[in-house]
Backbone as a ProteinNet text record, in pm:
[ID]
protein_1_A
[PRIMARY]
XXXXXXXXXXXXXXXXXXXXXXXXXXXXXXXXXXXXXXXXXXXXXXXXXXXXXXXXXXXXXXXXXXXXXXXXXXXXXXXXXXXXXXXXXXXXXXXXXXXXXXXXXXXXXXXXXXXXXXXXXXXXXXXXXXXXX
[TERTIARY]
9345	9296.7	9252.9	9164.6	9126.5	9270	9350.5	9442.6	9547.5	9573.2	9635.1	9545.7	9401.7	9331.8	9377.9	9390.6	9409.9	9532.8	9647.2	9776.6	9783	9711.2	9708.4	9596.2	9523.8	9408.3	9486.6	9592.6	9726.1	9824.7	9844.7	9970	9957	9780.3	9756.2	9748.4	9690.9	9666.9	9793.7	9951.2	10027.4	10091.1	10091.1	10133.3	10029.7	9894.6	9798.2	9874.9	9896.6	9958.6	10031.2	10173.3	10262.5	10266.3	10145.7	10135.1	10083.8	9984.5	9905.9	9988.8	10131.6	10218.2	10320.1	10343.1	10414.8	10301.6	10236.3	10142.9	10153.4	10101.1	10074.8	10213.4	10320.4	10464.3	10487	10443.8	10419.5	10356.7	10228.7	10183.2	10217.9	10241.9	10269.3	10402	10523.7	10622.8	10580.7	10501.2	10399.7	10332.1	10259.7	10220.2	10294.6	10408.7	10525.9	10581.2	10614.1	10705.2	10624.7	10489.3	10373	10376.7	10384.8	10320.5	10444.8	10625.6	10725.5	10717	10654.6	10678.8	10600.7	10477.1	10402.5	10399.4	10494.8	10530.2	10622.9	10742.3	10830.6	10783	10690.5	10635.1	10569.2	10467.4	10416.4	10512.6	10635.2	10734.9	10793.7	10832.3	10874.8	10845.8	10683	10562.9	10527.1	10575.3	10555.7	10705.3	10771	10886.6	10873.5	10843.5	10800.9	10746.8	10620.1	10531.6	10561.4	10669.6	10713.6	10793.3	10877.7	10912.7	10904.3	10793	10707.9	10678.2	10595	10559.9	10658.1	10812.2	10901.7	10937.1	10910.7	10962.3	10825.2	10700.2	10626.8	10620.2	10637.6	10675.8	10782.4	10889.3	11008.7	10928.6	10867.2	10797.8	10713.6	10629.4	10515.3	10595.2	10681.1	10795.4	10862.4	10896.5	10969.3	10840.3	10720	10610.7	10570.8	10586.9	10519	10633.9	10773.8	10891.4	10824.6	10788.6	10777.5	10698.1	10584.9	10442.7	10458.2	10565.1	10558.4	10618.2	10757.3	10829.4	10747.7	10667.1	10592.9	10485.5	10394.6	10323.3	10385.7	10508.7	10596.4	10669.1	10616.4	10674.1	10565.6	10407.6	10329.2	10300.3	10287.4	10295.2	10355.2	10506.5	10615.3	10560.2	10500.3	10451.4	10309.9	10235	10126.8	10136.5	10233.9	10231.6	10322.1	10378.4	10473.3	10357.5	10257.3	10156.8	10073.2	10010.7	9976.4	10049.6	10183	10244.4	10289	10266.7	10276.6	10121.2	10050.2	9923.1	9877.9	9910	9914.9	10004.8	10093.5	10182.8	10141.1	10087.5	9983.8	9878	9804.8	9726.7	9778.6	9878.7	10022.2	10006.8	10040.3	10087.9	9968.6	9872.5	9769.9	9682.4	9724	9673.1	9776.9	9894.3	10041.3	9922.5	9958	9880.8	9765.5	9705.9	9528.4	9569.8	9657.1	9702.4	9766.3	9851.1	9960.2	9860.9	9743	9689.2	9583.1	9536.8	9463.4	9537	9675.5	9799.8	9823.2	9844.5	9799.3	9718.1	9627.9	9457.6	9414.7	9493.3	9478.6	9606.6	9708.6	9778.4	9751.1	9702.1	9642	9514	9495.9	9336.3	9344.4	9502.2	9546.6	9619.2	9706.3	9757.1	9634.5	9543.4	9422.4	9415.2	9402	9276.8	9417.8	9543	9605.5	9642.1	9625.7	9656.7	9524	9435.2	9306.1	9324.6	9337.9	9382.1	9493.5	9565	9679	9603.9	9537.4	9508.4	9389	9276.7	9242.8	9280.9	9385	9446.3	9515	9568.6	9636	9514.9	9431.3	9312.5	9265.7	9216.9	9219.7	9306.5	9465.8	9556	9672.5	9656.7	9766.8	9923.4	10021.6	10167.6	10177.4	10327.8	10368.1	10445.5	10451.8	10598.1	10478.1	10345.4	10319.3	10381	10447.6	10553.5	10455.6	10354.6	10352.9	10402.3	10358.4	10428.1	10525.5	10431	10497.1	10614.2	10590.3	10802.1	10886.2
20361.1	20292.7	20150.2	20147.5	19986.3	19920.7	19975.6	19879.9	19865.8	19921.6	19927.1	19811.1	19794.2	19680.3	19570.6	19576.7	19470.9	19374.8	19497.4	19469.5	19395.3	19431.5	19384.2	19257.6	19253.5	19147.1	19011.8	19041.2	18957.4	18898.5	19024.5	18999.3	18883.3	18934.6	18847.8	18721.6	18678.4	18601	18486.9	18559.2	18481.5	18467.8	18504	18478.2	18355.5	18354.9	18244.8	18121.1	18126.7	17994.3	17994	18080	17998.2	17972	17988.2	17925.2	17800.9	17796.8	17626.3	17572.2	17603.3	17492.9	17504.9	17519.8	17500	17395.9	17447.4	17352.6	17167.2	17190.4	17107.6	17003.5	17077.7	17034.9	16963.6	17043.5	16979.6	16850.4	16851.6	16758.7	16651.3	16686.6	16552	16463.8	16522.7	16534	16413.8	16486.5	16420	16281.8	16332.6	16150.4	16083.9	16115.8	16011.4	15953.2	16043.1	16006.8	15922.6	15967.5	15828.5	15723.8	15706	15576	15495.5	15582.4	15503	15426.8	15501.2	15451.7	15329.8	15323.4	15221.7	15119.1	15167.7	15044.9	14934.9	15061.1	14995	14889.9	14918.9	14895	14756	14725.7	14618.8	14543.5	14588.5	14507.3	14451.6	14487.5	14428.9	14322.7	14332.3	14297.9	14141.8	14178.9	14056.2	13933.6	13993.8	13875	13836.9	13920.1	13845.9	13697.3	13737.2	13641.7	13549.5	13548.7	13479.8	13405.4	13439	13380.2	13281.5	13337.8	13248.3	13095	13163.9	13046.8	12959.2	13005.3	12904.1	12824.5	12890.4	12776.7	12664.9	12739.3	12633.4	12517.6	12552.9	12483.7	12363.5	12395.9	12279.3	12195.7	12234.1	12232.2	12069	12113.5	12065.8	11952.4	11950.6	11867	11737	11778.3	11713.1	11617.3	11681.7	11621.8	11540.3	11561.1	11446.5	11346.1	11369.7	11255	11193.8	11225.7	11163	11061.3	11143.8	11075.6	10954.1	10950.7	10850.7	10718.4	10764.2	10663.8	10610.4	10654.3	10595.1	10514.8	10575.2	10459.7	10368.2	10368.9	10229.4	10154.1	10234.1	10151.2	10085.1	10168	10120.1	9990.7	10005.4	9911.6	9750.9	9779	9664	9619.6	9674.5	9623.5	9567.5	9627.2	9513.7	9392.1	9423.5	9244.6	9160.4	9215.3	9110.5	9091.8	9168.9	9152.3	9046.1	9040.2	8932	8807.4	8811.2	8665.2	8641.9	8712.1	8659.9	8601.7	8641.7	8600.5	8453.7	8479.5	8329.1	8251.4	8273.5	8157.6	8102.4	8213.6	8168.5	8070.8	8116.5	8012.6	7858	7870	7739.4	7686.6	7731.7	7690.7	7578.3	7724	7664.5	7535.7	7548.2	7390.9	7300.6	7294.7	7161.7	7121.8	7267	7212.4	7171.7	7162.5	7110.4	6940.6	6928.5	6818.6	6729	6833.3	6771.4	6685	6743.9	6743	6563.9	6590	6514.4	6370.5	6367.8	6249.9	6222.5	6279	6222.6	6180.6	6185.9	6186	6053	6068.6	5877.7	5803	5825.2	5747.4	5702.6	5794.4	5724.8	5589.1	5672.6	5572.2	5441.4	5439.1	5307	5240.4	5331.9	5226.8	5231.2	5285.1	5206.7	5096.9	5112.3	4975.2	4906.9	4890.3	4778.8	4748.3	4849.4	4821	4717.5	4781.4	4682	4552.3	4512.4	4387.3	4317.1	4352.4	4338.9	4271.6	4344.3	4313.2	4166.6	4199.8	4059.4	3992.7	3968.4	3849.2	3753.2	3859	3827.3	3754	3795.9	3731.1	3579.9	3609	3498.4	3334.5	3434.3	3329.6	3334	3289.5	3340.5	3226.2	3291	3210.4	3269	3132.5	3094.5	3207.7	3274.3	3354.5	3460.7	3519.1	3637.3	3692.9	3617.9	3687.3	3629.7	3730.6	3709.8	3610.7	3531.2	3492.1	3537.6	3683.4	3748.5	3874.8	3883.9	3953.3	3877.4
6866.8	6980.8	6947.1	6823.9	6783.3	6736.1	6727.7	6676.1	6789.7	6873.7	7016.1	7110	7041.7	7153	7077.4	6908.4	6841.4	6928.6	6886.1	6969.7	7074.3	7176.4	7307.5	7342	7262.9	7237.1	7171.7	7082.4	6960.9	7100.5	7188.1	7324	7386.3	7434.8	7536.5	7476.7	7369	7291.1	7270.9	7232.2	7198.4	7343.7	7463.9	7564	7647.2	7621.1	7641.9	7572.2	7467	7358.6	7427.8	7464.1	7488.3	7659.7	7714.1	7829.9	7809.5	7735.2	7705.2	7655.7	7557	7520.6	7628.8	7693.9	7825.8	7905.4	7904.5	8023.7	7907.6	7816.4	7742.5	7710.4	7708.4	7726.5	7874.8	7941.6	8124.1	8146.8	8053.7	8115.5	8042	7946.1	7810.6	7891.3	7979.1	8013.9	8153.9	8245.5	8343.7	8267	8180.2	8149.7	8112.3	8042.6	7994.7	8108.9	8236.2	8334.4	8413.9	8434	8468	8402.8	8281.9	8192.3	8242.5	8210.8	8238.5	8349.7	8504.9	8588	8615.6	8551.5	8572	8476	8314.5	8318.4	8331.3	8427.8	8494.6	8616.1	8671.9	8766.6	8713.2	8583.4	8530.5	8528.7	8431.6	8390.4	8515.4	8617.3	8752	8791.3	8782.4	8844.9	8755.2	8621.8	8495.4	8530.2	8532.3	8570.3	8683.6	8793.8	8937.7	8930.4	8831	8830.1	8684.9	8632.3	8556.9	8594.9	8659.2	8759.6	8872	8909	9009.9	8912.7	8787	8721.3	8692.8	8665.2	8600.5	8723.6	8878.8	8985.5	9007.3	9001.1	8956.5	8899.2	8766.3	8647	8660.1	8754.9	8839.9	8906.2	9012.8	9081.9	9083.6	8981.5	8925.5	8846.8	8778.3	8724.4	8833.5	8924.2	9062.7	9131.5	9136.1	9151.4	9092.7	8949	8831	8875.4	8873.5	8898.1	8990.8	9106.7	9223.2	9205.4	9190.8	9174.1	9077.7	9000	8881.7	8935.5	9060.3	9094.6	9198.7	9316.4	9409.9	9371.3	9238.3	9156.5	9101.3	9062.1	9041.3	9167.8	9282.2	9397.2	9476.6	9444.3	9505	9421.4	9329.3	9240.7	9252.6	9289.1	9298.9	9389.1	9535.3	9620.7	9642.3	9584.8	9539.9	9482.4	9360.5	9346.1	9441.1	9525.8	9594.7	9718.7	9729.3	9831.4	9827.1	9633.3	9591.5	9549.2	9564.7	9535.6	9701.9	9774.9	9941	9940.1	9944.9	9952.4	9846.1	9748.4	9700.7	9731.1	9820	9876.1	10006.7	10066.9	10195.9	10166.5	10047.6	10021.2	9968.1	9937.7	9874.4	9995.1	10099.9	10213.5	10292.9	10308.1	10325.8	10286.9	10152.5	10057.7	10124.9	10129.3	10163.1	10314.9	10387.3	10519.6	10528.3	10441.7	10444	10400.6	10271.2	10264.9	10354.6	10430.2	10517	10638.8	10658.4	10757.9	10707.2	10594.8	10563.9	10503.1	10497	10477.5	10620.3	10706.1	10895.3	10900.1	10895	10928.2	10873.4	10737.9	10664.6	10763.6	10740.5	10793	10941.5	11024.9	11159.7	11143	11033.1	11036.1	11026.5	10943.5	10867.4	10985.5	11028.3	11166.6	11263.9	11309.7	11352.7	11310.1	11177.9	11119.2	11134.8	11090.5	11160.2	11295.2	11362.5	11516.4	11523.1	11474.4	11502.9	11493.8	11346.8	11260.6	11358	11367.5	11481.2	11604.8	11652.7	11817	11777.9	11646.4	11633.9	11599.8	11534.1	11481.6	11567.9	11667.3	11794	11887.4	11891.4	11945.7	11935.2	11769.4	11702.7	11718.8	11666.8	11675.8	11754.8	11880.8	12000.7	11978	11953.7	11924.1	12084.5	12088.8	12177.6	12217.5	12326.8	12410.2	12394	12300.7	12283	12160.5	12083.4	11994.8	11844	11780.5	11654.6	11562.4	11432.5	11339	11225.6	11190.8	11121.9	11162.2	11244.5	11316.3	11298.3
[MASK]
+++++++++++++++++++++++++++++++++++++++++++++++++++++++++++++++++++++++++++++++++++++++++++++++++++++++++++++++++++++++++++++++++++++

């Protein structure tokens, strides 16, 4: 009888094992087929966004171009802003001159219209007609 429980105590025993290595086979089987899927799933998930970054990366490239040529355009145009502007002021000087070479020259035919009209005063020729014409 004790060795008939042995028996059956040994049965149950090696039929327990080879349920826990079945289960243990199961699940090992289960986490592999998990881990694969998720890190199929990372890996997907990693080039997506590697991806993303490399159109970025253009991106950000096309931008720097840009940005480089419009600062060389804003550029060209500032100084042609400032050599318009110092030509205004060019201008401005001729015409301050221009203005102040009238301004004498009237004064001067004044002062000879003047000279003129006294001299004529002074010394009246015959007909009205000057000496010196």
């Amino acid at each position: 009888m004790l060795s008939s429980m042995v028996k059956d105590h040994q049965a149950k025993q090696g039929l327990l094992k080879q349920v826990s290595d079945e289960n243990r086979r199961a699940a090992l089987a289960a986490s592999d087929t998990a881990c694969n899927v998720m890190g199929d799933a990372l890996a997907e998930r990693a080039d997506e966004v590697f991806a993303a970054q490399r159109k970025l990366e253009k991106e950000v490239k096309g931008l720097q171009t840009n940005t480089a040529h419009f600062a060389k355009q804003s550029g060209q145009w500032l100084d042609m802003v400032r050599k318009f502007n110092t030509s205004l002021k060019e201008l401005g000087d001729f015409q301050n001159w221009a203005k102040t070479v009238e301004w004498d020259m009237r004064n001067i035919q004044s002062a000879l219209d003047y000279v003129e009209k006294t001299s004529e005063a002074k010394f009246p020729t015959a007909g009205g007609v000057s000496a010196a014409r």
